[in-house]
Kinemage of the C-alpha trace (Angstrom):
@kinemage 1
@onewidth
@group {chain A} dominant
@subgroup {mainchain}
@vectorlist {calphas} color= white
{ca unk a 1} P 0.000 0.000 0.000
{ca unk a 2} L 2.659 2.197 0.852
{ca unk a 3} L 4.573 1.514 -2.685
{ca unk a 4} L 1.994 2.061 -4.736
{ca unk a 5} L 0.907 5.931 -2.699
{ca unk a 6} L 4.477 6.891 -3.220
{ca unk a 7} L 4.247 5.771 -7.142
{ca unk a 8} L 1.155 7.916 -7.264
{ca unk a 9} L 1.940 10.937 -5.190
{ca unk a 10} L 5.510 11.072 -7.471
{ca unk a 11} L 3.700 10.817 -11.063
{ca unk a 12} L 1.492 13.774 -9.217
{ca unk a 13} L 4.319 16.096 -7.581
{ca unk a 14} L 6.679 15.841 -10.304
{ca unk a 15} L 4.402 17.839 -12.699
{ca unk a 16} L 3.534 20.534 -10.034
{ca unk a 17} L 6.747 20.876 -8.578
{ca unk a 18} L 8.040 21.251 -12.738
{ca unk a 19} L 5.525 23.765 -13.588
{ca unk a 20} L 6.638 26.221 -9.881
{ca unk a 21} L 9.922 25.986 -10.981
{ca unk a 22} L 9.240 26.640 -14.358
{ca unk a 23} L 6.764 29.483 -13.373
{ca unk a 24} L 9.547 31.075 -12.176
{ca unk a 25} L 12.576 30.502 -14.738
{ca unk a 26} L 10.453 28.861 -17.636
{ca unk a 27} L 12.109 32.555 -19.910
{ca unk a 28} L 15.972 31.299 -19.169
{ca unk a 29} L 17.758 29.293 -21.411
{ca unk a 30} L 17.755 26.417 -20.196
{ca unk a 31} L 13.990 25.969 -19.620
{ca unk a 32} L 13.229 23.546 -22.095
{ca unk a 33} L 16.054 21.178 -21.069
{ca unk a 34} L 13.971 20.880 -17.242
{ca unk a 35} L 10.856 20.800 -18.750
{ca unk a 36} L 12.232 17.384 -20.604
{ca unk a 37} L 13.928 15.990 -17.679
{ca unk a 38} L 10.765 16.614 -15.587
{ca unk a 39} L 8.329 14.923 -17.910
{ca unk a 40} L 11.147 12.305 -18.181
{ca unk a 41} L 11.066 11.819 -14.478
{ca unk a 42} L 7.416 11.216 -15.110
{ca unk a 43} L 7.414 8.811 -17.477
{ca unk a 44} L 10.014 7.122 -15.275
{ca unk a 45} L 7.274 7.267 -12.111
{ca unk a 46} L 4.450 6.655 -14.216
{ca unk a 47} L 6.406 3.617 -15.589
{ca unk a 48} L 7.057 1.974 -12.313
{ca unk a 49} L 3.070 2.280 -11.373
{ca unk a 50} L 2.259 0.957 -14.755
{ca unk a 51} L 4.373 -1.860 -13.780
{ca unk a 52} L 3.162 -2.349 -10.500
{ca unk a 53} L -0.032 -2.565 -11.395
{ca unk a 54} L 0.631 -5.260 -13.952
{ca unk a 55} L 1.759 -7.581 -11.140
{ca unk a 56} L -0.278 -6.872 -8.089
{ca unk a 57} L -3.694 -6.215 -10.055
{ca unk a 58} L -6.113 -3.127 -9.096
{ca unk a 59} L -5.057 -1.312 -6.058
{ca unk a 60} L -6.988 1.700 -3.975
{ca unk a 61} L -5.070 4.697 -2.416
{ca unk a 62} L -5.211 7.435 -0.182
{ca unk a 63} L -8.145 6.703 1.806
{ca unk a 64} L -9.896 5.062 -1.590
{ca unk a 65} L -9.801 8.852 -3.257
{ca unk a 66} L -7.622 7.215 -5.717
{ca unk a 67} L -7.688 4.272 -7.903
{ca unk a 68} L -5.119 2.351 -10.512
{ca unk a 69} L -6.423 -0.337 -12.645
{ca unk a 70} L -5.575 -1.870 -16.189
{ca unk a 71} L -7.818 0.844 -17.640
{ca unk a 72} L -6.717 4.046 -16.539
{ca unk a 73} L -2.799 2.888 -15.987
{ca unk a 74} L -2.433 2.196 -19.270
{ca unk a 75} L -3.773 5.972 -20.363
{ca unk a 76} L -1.205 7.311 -17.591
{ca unk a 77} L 1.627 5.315 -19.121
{ca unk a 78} L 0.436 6.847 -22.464
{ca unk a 79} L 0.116 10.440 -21.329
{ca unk a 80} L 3.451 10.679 -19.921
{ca unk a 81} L 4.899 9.227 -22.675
{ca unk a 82} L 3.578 11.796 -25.027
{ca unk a 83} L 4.349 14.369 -22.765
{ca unk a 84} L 7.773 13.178 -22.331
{ca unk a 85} L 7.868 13.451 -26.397
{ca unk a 86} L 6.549 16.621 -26.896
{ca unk a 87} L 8.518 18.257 -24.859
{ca unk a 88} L 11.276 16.754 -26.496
{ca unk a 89} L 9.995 18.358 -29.333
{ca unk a 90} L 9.084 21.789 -28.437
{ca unk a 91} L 12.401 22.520 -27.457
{ca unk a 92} L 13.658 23.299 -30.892
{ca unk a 93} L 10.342 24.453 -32.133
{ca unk a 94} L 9.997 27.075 -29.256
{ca unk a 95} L 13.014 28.117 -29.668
{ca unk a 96} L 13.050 28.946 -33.399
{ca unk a 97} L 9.414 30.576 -32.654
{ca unk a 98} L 11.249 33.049 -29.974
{ca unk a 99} L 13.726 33.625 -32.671
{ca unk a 100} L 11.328 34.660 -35.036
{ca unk a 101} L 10.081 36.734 -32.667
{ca unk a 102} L 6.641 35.034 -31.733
{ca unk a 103} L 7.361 34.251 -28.403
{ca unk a 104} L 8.437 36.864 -25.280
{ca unk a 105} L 10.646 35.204 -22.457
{ca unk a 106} L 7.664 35.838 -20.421
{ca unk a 107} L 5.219 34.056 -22.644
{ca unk a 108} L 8.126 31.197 -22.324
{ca unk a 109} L 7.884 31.155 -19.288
{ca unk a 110} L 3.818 30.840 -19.241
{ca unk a 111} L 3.880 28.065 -22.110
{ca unk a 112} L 6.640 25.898 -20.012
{ca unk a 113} L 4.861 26.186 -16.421
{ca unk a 114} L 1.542 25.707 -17.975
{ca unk a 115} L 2.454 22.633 -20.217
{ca unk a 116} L 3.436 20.741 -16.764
{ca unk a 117} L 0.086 21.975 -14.832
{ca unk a 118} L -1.642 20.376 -17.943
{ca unk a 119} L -0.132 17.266 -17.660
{ca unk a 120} L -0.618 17.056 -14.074
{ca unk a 121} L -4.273 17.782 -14.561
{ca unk a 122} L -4.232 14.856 -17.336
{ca unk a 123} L -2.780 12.701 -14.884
{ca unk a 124} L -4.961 13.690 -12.045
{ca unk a 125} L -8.359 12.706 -13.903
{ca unk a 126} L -6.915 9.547 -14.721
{ca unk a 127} L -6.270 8.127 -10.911
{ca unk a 128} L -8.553 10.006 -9.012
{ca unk a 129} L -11.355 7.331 -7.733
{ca unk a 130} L -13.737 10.251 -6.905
{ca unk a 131} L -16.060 11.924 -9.635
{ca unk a 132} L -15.528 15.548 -7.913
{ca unk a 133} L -12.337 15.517 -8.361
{ca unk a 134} L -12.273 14.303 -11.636
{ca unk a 135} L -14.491 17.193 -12.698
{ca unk a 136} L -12.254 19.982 -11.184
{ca unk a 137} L -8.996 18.020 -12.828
{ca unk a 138} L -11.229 18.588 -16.320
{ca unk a 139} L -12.020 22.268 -15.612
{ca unk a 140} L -8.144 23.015 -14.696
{ca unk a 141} L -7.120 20.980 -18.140
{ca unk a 142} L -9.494 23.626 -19.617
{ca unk a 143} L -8.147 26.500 -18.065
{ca unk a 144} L -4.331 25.612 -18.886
{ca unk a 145} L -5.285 25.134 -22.354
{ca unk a 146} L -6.998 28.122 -22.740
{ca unk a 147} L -3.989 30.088 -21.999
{ca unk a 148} L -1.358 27.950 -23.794
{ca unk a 149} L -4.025 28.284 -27.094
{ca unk a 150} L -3.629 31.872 -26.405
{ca unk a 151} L 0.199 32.390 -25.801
{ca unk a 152} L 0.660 34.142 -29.488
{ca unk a 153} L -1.970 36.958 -28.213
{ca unk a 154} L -3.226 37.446 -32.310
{ca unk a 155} L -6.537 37.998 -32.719
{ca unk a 156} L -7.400 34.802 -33.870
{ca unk a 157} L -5.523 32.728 -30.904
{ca unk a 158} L -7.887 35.065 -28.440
{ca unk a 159} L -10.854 34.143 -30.449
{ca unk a 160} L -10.149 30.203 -30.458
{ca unk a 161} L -9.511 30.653 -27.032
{ca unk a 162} L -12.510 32.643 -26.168
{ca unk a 163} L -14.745 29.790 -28.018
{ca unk a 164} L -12.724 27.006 -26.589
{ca unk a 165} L -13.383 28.545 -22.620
{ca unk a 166} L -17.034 29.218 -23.543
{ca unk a 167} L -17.662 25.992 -25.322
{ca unk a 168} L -15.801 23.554 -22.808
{ca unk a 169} L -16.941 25.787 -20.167
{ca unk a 170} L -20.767 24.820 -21.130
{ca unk a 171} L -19.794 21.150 -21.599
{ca unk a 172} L -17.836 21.311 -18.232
{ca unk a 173} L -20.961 22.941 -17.046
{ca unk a 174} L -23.442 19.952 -18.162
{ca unk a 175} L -20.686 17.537 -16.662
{ca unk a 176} L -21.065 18.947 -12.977
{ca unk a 177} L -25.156 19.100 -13.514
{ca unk a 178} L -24.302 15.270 -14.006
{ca unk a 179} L -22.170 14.542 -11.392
{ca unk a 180} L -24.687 16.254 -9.323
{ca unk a 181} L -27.343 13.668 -10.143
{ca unk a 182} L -25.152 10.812 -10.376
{ca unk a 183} L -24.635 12.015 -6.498
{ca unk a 184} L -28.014 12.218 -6.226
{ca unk a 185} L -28.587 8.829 -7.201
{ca unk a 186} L -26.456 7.289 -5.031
{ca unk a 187} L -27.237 8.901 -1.972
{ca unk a 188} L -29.747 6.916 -1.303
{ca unk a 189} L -28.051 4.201 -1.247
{ca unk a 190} L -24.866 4.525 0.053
{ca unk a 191} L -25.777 7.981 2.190
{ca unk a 192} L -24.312 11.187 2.208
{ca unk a 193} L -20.916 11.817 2.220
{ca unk a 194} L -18.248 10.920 -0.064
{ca unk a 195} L -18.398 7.463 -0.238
{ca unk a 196} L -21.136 8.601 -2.805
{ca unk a 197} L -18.751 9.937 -5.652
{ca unk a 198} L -16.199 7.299 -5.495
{ca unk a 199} L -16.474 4.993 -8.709
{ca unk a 200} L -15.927 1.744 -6.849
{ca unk a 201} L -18.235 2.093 -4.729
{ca unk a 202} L -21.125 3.121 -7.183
{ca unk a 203} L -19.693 0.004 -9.407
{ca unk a 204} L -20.884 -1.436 -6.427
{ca unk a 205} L -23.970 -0.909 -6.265
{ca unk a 206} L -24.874 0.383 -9.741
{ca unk a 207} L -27.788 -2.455 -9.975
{ca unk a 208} L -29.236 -0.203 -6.891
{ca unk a 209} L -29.074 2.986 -8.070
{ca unk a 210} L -32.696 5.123 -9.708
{ca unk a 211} L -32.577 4.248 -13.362
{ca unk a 212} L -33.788 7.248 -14.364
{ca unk a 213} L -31.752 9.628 -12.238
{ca unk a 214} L -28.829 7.306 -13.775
{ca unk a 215} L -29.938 7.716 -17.518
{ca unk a 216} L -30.796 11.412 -16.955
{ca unk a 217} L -26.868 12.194 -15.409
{ca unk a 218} L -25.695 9.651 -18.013
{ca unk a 219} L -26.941 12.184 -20.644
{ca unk a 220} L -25.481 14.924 -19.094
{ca unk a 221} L -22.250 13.404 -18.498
{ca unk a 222} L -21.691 11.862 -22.261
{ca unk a 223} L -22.736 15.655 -23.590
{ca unk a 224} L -19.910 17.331 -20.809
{ca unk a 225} L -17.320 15.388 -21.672
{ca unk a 226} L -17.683 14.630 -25.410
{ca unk a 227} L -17.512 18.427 -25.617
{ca unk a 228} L -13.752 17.851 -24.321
{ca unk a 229} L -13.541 14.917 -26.678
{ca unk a 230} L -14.464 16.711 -29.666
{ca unk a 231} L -17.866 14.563 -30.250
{ca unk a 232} L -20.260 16.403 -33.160
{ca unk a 233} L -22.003 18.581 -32.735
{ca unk a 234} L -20.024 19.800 -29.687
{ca unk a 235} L -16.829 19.994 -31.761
{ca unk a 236} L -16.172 23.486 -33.098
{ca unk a 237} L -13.934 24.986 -30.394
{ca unk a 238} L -11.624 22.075 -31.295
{ca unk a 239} L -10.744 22.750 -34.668
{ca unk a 240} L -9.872 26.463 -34.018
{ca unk a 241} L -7.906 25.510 -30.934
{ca unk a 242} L -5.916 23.690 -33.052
{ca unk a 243} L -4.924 25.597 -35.449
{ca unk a 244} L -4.003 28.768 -33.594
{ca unk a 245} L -1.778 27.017 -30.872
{ca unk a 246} L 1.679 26.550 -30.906
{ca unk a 247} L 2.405 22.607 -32.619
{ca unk a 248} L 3.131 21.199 -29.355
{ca unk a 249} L 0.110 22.482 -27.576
{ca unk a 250} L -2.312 21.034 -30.874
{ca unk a 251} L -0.499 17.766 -30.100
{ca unk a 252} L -0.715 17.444 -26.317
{ca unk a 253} L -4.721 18.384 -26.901
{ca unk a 254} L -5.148 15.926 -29.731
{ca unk a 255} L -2.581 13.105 -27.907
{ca unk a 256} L -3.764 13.657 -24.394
{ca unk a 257} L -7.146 15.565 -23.525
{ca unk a 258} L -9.236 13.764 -25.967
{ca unk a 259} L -8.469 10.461 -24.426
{ca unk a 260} L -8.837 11.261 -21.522
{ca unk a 261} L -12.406 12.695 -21.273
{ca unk a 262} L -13.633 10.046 -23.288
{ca unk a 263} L -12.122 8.087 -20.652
{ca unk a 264} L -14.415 9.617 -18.606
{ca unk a 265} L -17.092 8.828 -20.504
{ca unk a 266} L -16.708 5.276 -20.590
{ca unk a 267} L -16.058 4.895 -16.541
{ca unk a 268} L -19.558 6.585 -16.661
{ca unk a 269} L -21.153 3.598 -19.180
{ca unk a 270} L -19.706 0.910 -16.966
{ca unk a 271} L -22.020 2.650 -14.103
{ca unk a 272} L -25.131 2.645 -16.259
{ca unk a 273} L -24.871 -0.441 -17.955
{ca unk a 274} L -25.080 -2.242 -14.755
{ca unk a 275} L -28.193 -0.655 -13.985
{ca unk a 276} L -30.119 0.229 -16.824
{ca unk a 277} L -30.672 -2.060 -20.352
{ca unk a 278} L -27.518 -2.360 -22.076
{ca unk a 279} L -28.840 -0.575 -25.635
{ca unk a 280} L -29.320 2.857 -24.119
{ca unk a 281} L -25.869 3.727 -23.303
{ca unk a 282} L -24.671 1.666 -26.675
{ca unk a 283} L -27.315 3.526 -28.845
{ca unk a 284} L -26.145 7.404 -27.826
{ca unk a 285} L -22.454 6.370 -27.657
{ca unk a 286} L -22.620 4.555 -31.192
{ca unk a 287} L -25.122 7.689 -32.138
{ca unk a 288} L -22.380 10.426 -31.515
{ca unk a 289} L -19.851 8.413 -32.442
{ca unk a 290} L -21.236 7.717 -35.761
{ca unk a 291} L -22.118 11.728 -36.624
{ca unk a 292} L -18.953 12.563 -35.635
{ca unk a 293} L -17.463 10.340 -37.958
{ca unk a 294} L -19.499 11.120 -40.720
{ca unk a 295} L -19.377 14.993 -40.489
{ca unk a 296} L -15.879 15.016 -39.887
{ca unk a 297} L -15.209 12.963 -42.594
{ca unk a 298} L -17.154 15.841 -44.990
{ca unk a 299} L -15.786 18.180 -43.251
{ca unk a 300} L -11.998 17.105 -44.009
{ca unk a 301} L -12.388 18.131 -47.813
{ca unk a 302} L -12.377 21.669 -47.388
{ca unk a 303} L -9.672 22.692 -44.942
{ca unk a 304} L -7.477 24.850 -46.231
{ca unk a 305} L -5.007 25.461 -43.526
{ca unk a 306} L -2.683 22.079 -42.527
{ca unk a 307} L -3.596 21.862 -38.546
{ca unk a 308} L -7.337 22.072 -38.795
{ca unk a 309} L -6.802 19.163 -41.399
{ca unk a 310} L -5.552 17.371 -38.859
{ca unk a 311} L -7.697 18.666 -36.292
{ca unk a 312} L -10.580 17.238 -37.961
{ca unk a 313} L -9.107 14.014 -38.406
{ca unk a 314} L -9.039 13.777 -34.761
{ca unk a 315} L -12.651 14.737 -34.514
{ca unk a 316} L -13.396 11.665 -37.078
{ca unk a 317} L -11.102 9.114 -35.005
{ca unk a 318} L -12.765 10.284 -31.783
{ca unk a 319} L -15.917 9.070 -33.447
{ca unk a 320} L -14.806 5.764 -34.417
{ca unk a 321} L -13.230 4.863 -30.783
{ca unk a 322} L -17.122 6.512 -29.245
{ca unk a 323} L -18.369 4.020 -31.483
{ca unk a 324} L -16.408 0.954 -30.694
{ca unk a 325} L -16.965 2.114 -26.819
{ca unk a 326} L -21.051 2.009 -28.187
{ca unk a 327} L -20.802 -1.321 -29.771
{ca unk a 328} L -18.892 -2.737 -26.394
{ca unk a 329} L -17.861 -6.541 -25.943
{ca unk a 330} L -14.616 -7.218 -25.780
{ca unk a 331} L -13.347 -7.007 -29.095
{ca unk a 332} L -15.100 -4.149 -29.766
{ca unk a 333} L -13.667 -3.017 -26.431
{ca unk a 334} L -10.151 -3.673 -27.092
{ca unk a 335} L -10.073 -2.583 -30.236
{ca unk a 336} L -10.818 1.060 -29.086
{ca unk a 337} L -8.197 0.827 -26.354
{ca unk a 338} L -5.786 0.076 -29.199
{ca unk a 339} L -6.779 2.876 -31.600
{ca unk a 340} L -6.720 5.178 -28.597
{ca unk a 341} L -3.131 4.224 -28.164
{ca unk a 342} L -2.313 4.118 -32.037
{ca unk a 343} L -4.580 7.890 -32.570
{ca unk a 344} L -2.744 9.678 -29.725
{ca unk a 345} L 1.235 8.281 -30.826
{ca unk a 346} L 0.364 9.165 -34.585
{ca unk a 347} L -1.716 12.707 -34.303
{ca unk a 348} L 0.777 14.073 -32.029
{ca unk a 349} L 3.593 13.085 -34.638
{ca unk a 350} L 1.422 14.554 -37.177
{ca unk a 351} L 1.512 17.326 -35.463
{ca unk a 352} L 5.201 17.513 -34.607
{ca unk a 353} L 5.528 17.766 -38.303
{ca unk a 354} L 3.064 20.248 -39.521
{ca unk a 355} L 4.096 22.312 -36.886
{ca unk a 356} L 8.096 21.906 -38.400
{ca unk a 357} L 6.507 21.990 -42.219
{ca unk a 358} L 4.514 25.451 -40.874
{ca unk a 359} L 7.946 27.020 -39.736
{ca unk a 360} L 9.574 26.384 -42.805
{ca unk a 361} L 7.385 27.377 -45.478
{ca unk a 362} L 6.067 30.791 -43.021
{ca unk a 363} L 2.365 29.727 -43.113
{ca unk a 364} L -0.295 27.236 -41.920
{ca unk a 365} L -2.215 27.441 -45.161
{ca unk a 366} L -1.697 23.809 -47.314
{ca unk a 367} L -1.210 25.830 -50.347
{ca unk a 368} L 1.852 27.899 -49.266
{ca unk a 369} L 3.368 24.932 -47.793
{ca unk a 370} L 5.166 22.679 -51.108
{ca unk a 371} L 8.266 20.417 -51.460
{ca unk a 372} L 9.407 19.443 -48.035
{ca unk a 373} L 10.653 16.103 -49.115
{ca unk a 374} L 13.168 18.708 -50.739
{ca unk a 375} L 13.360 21.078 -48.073
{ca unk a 376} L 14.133 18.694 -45.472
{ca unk a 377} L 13.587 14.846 -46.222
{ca unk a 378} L 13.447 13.670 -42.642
{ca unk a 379} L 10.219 16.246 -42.110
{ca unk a 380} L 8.737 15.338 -45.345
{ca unk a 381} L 8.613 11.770 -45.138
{ca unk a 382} L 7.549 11.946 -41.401
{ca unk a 383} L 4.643 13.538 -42.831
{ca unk a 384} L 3.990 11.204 -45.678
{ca unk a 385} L 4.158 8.544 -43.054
{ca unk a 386} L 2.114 9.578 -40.242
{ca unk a 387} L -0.601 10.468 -42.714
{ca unk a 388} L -0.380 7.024 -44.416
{ca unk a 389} L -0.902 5.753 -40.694
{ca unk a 390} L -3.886 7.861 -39.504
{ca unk a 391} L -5.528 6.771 -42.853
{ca unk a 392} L -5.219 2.836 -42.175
{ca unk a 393} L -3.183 1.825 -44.233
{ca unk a 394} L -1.109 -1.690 -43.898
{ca unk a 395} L 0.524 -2.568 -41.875
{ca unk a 396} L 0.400 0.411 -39.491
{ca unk a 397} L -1.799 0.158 -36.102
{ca unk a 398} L -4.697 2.335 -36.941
{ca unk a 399} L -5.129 -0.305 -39.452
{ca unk a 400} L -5.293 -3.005 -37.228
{ca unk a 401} L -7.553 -1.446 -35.140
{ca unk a 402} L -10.059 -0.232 -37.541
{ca unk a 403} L -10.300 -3.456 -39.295
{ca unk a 404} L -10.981 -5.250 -35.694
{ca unk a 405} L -13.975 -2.555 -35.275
{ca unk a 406} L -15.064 -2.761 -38.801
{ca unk a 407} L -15.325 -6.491 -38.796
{ca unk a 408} L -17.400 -5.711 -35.212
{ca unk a 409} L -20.007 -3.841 -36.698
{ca unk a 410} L -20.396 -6.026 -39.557
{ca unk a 411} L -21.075 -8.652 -36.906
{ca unk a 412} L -22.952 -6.603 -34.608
{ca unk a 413} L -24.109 -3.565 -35.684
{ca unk a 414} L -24.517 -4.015 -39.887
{ca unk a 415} L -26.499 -1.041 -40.730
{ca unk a 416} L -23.402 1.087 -39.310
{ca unk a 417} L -20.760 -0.442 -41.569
{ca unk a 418} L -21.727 1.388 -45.177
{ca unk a 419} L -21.573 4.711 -42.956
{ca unk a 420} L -18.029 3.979 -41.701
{ca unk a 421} L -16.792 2.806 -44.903
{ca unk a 422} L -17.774 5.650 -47.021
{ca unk a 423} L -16.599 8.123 -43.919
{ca unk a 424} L -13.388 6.335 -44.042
{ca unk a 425} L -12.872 6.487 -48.114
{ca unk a 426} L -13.881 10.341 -47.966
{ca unk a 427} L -11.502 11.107 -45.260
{ca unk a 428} L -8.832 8.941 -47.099
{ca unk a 429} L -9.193 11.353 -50.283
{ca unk a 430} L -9.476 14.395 -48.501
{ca unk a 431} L -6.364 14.081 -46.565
{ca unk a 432} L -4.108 12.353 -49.090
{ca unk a 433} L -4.761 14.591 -51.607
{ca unk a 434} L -4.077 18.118 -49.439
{ca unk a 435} L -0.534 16.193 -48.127
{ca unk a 436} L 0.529 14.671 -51.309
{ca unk a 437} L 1.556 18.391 -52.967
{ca unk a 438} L 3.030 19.674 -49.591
{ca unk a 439} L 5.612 17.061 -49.737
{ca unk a 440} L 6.454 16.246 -53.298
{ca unk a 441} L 5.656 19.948 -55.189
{ca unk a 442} L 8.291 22.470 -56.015
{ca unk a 443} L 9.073 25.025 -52.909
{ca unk a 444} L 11.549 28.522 -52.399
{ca unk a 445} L 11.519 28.182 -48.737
{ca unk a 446} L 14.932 28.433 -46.909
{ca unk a 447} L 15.795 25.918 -44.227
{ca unk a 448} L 15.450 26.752 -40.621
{ca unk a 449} L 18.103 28.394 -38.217
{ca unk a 450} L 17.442 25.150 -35.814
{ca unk a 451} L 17.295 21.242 -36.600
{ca unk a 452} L 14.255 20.140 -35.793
{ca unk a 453} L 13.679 17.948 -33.794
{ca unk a 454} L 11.994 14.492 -35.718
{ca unk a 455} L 12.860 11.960 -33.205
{ca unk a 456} L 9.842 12.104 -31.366
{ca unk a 457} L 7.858 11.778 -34.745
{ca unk a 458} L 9.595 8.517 -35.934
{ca unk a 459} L 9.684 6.964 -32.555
{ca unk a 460} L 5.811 7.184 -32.482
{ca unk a 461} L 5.439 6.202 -36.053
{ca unk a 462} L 8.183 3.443 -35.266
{ca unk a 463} L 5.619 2.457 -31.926
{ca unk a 464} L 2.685 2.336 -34.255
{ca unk a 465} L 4.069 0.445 -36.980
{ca unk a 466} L 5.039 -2.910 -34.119
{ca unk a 467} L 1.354 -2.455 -33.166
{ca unk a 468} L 0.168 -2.954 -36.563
{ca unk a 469} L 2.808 -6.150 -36.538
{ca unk a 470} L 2.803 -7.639 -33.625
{ca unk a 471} L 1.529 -6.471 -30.387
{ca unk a 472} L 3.606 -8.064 -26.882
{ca unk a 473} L 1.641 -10.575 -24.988
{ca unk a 474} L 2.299 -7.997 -22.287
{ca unk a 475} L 0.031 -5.230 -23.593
{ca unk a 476} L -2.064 -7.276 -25.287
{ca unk a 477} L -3.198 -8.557 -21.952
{ca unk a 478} L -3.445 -5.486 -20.917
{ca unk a 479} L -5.718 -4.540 -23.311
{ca unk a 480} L -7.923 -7.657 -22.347
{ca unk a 481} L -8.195 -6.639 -18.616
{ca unk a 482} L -8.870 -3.050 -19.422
{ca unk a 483} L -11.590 -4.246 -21.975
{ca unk a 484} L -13.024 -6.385 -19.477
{ca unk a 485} L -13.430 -3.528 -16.890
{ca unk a 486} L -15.309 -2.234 -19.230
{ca unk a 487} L -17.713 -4.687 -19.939
């Protein structure tokens, strides 16, 4: 018991203490090298609780406020490993974005603290047992975004950042109204106080609690947090938040803070389907799910600027994982853990390399941006790569995963399949099209003052390519227990 608080209370403090220290001297030079070593020492902790959970099973902390299980381990072990890899990453690209004169040492400074009190609110949802307190980690992921979305200070950053606040902060809104009833529900049987927000203990006694209190908070809860995921029609602050953020900030929100409020999401559907029949919680998840696809999908054909391309693509994948989530069982189940993992290694390459293309060619916009196979091969084919593997193609991951949830709803769920397929073949066209001339046409643009840094983008790629081969007996059992939590 003792081992696994100090695990927890280290993958916790080592973000907080980063972001004071980096509060305070995020503007000197050597900023970005402590923001890597602390997300480093992160990944280390987070690594050793991933670990120990492997061998010893679920385990309950701190007075039962927090919980570690296959499910939400293997998101921590996944956020800190992106973290760990963007900040790798932002260390040249910040840098050449101060020497262009974009950044000020004290908006440095604010990007570098913030960036660490992100990641401790990521990690914070994630192993909190308590509903409350995963709300309030939620709200202060939105308000660290909101300011890193912002840290240019054009008018367009404010305005994304404006609609991102106002939008989340109406989804967070609906969240608490459903935490609030979820409360309400199981007061009654388990009494006041806070035994009454802890997810064990409503897993508990989930075949107790009011059905329709349940269902109503269920709503309320799915339409909070798939506002943070991105879900149609809830998705519009995401696009813009993308594309006016600095390339490590569009990555950490596509990598990290999708996940991890449709991880909230789904700890919610375990609660309900133990209490109310199993097609009402599968019919709204595979409902949003299946818009978002779609309209994403449709939506992907006429971006014109390179990170709201890729922002949308998010939007679509969120849809298809909501949708395996919907379908449930455990292939269904598993498969969407998978893509999770596969979605969050290859969007934040992505957009380690739009964010490098962006630099080099002075603009967002897919039409100024042309040759960067000639510019600088290792960028180029990092982005011919990581858009081959977001599309599904052989024999990457996202591949493997989508064919395990297409041959699901075949099985279970036919009418869905022509929906995803034409989605799929839409979004296929649209994106390979727009990338196609920004990697092979003829370009002017100079090379930058910096190398960038591209071995974050082909370690992911590298990670997502063995998934799509062969996944360890390790994690795939992993996947197994975490899809069995689920039900």
């Amino acid at each position: 018991m003792i081992a696994i608080e100090i695990e927890i209370a280290l993958v916790l403090a080592l973000p907080v203490g980063a972001a004071a220290v980096l509060a305070l001297a995020g503007h000197r030079r050597h900023a970005p090298e402590v923001n890597i070593a602390a997300s480093l020492c992160t990944l280390a902790a987070a690594a050793a609780l991933t670990l120990h959970v492997m061998r010893a099973g679920p385990m309950l902390a701190f007075g039962r406020q927090f919980l570690v299980d296959p499910l939400n381990v293997f998101l921590v072990a996944l956020t800190a490993f992106v973290a760990f890899t963007t900040a790798v990453f932002s260390r040249p690209y910040m840098r050449i974005e101060e020497e262009h004169g974009r950044l000020s040492a004290a908006k440095l400074r604010l990007y570098h603290s913030m960036f660490q009190l992100f990641v401790f609110a990521m990690l914070l949802a994630l192993v909190t047992n308590n509903v409350g307190i995963l709300w309030v980690a939620m709200e202060a992921a939105t308000l660290t975004t909101v300011l890193l979305v912002s840290l240019y200070r054009t008018p367009e950053g404010l305005e994304a950042a404006w609609k991102y606040f106002i939008l989340c902060g109406v989804g967070i809104a609906q969240a608490l109204f459903g935490t609030i009833l979820l409360y309400f529900a199981a007061e009654r049987v388990l009494g006041a106080g806070g035994d009454a927000l802890l997810w064990t203990a409503l897993e508990g006694v989930r075949g107790q609690l009011e059905p329709t209190v349940l269902a109503l908070a269920f709503v309320f809860l799915l339409v909070g947090y798939g506002t943070k995921a991105g879900l149609v029609p809830l998705h519009n602050w995401l696009p813009d938040a993308h594309a006016e953020g600095p390339a490590p900030v569009s990555a950490v929100l596509s990598g990290l803070l999708l996940n991890v409020a449709l991880y909230a999401v789904v700890r919610c559907k375990v609660l309900v389907d133990g209490a109310l029949p199993a097609a009402f919680a599968h019919r709204l998840m595979m409902g949003f799910g299946l818009v978002s696809v779609v309209v994403a999908a449709l939506l992907l054909a006429r971006q014109r600027d390179i990170k709201r391309l890729f922002a949308y693509s998010s939007i679509e994948h969120m849809g298809i994982v909501t949708f395996a989530f919907g379908i449930g069982g455990p292939i269904a189940n598993f498969a969407a853990l998978l893509h999770m993992t596969v979605h969050s290694l290859t969007k934040s390459a992505l957009f380690f390399t739009a964010g490098h293309a962006a630099q080099k060619a002075g603009t967002q916009m897919i039409d100024g941006i042309r040759g960067l196979v000639t510019i600088n091969p290792l960028v180029g084919w990092g982005l011919v790569l990581g858009t081959l593997a977001i599309l599904g193609v052989p024999p990457f991951g996202v591949f493997a995963s989508e064919f395990l949830i297409l041959t699901t709803a075949m099985h279970e769920q036919p009418w869905a399949t022509p929906f995803l397929l034409a989605a799929l073949g839409i979004a296929f066209a649209a994106m390979f099209s727009r990338v196609q001339p920004m990697v092979f046409g003829d370009t002017t643009a100079s090379r930058l003052p910096l190398r960038p840094a591209m071995l974050p983008v082909f370690a992911h790629l590298a990670l997502v390519l063995m998934l799509g081969l062969w996944i360890p007996p390790a994690l795939a059992e992993w996947y197994r227990q975490a899809a069995r939590l689920i039900g």
